[in-house]
N, C-alpha and C positions, 0 to 999 in steps of 0.2 A: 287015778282017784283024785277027785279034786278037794283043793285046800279050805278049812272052814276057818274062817277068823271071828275070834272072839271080842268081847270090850276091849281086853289088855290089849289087843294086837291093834285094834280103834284108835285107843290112844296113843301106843307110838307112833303112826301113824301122823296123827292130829295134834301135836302137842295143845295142852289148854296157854289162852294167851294170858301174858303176864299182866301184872299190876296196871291200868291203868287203863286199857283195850276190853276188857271183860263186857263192859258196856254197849261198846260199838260193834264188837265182834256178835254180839245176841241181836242185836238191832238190824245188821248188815247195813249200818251209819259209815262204820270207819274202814271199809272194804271193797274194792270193787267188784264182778264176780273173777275176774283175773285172778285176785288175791291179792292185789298191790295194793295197798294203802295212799289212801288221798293225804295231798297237804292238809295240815292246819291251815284254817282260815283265822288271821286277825284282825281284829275293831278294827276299821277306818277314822282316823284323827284328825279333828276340823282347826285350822289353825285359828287360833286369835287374834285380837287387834296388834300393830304393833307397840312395843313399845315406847315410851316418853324418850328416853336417851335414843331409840332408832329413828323416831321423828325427826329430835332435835337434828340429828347429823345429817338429812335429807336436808331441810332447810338451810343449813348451814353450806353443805354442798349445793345446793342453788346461790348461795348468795354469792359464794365464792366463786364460783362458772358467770354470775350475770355481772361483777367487777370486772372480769377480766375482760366477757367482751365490751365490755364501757370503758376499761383502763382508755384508749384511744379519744373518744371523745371528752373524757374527763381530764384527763392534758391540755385539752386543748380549750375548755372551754372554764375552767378552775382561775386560772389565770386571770382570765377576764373579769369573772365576778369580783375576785380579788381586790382588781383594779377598780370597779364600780364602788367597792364597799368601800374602798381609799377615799377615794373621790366624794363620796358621798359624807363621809366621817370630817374630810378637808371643809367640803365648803358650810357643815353648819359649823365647824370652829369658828371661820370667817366671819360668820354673818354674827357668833354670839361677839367677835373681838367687834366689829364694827357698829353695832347696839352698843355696847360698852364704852366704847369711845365715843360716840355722838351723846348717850348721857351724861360723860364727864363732862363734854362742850358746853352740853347745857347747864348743869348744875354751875359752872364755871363763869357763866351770864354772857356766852358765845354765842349769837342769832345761826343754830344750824337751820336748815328749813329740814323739815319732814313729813315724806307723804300718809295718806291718810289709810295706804297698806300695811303699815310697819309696825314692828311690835309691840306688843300694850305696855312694856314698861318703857319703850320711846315715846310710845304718845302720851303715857302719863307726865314723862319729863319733860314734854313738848309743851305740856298743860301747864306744868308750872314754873317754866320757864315765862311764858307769855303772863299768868298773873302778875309774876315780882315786877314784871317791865309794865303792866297794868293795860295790855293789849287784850282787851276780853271779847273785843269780835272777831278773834281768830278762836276761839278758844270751843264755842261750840262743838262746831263740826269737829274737833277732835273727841270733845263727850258722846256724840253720836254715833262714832266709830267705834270707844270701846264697849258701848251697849250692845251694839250689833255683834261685836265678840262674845257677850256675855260676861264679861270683865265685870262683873259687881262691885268688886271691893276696889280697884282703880279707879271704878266710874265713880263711887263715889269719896274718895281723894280727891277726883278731877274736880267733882261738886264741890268741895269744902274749898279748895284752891279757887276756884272759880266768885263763889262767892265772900272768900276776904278780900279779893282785888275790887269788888265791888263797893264793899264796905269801906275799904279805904278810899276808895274814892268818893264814898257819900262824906266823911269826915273832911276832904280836904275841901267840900264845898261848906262844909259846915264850917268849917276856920274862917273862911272868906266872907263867910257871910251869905251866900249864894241857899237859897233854900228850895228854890223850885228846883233843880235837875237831883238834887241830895234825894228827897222823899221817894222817886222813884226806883230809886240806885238801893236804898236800905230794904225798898218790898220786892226788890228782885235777893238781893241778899237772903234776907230771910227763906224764899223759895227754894233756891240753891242749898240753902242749908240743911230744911228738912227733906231733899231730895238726898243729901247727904248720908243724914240720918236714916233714910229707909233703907238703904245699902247698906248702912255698917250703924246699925244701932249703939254701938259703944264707941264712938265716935267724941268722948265727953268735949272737946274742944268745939267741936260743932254745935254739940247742945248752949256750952257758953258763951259764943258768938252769935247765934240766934237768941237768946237772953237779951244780949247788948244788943243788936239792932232793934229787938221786941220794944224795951226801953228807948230807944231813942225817938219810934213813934210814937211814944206817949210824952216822951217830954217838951214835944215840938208841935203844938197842937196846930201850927201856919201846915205843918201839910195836910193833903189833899184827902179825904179817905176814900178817894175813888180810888185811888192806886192802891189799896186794898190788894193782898199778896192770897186770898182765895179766889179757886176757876168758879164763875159765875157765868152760868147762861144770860141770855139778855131775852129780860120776858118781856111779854106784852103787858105795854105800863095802863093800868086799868084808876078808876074813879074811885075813890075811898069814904068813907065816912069819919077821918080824923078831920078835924076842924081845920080851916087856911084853904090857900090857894095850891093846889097839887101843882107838882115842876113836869110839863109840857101837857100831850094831848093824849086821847085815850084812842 
């Protein structure tokens, strides 16, 4: 006679699944038809940038590996720069003692010669070495020299030196008596001086030695007013209507 099973026999049988499976078990989600139970599947995790501190140590670790293979040629070639930068530090010491010493010569009233590549404060002393001895045709081309440097405020020193050597020399022809070579010597003076002046406007010693020579055209009416110390073009001398005989042809 055969056996009838009831619910209760169903269930022992079948036990109900516990806390958590209820779900899957209704679904046939969490089961295969085996009756084995599939893994959990878990999220997949995207990593992120790295870190600032894991950055830092890569680069740090580069720099440390690209020294080492350089240690070899930085031996070797460390040294040398060393040696150039020596060298290099030596000979403008040199050149500053050697400037140094040809200014004292001069200031001293020692004839150094110097050429017209040397440094602005030599050929400033170069300049006024040649005034005090009253040698004013060497003197240019040293003013020339520091223009082209852009030496402003040298250049005009050099001007102001330049033109007292002139001035004295217009006064020692004025002692003698001497008035034709003076009058030309005071309108280059004065030129030199407001050449002075446009360099170093507060120059007041220039200002008052162009005073004095200003005055000393006027109190010496023998000279010439050709020699007139403004640049004038030379015009075409034309027929007038003042009265008299006009000086030459038209």
């Amino acid at each position: 006679m055969s056996r009838i099973t009831g619910p209760a026999s169903t269930r022992a049988a079948n036990p109900p699944p516990s806390a958590g499976e209820g779900g899957r078990g209704a679904t046939g989600r969490g089961s295969d038809p085996s009756g084995k139970r599939a893994p959990l599947s878990r999220p997949s995790l995207t990593r992120g940038p790295p870190s600032p501190a894991e950055g830092r140590g890569k680069v740090r670790a580069r720099l440390v590996g690209a020294l080492r293979r350089a240690r070899p040629r930085l031996l070797v070639v460390l040294p040398i720069l060393l040696l150039l930068i020596a060298l290099g530090f030596g000979a403008a010491a040199w050149r500053v003692a050697r400037d140094n010493a040809t200014i004292a010569a001069l200031a001293s009233g020692k004839d150094v010669p110097v050429s017209l590549a040397a440094a602005p404060p030599v050929l400033l002393a170069r300049v006024q070495h040649l005034a005090r001895r009253g040698v004013v045709e060497e003197i240019e081309p040293l003013i020339e020299a520091l223009d082209r440097l852009g030496e402003t405020d040298r250049s005009a020193r050099a001007r102001y030196a330049l033109a007292n050597a002139r001035l004295r020399q217009a006064f020692d022809h004025l002692e003698r008596g001497d008035l034709d070579p003076a009058g030309p010597l005071i309108t280059l003076a004065r030129q030199d001086y407001r050449r002075a002046l446009q360099g170093r406007p507060d120059l007041w010693d220039a200002k008052f030695n162009l005073d004095v020579a200003s005055r000393l055209l006027r109190d010496f009416p023998e000279f010439d007013r050709k020699t007139g110390d403004e640049l004038k073009a030379e015009p075409k001398k034309i027929w007038t209507e003042i009265p008299g005989q006009p000086r030459g042809e038209p």
